[in-house]
N, C-alpha and C positions, 0 to 999 in steps of 0.2 A: 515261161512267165507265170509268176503267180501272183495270185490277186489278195490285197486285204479283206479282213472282214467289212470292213468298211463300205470298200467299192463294191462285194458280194452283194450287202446291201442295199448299195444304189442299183445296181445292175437287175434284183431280183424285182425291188418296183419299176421300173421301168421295163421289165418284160410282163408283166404282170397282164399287159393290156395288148401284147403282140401275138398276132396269131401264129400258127403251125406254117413255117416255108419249106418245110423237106420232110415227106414222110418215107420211111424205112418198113419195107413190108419181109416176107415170109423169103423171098432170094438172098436180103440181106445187103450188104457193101457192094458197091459192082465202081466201075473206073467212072462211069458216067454218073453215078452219083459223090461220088468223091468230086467232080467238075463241079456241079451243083451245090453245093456244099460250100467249096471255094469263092463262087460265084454270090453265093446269096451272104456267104460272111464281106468279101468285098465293095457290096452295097449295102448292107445293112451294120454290122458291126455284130449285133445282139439279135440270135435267133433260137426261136422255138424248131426243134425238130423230134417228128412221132415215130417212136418205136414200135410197129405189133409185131405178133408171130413169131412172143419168143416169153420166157419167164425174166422174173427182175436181175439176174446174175447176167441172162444173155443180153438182158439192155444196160445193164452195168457195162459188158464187153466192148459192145458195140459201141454205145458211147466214148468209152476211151478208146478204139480203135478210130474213129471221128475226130476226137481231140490230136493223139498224136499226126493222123495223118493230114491234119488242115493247120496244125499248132494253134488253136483252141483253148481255152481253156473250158472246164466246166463249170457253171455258176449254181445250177440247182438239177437236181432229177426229181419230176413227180409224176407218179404213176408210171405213164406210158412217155410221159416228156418231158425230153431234156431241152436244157440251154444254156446254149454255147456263147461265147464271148471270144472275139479276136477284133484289137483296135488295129485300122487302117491303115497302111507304113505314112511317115513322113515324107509328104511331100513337097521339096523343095525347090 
């Protein structure tokens, strides 16, 4: 899925105001935070998650390592935080 500039923009104010639901420390990716992950894009749609314990290429990685394995997209990276975006399936 890719997003417009458009939606980028509505997606980047409205996380503007969300706090951090998954923080990534120095172990890195592990299966139980890929659950989490899942989990908090399924309730939320639009999440902040903190990268430490690494330089901006390894949270470059990480984050699209995040992306592909939750199908995600990325909406912004700053600093230490990213946010992700994956709308809800249809449910009928």
């Amino acid at each position: 899925m890719s997003l417009s500039k458009s939606e980028i923009k509505a997606l980047k104010a409205q996380a503007h105001h969300l706090k951090v639901v998954l923080q990534i420390g120095a172990k890195g990716i592990s299966e139980g935070l890929l659950a989490e992950l899942d989990t908090a894009l399924n309730a939320h749609e639009l999440i902040k998650v903190h990268i430490a314990g690494t330089d901006k290429a390894g949270r470059k990685e990480i984050t699209s390592e995040l992306c592909n394995a939750s199908g995600a997209d990325l909406v912004q990276m700053i600093g230490l935080i990213s946010v992700l975006y994956r709308p809800r399936p249809d449910e009928d």
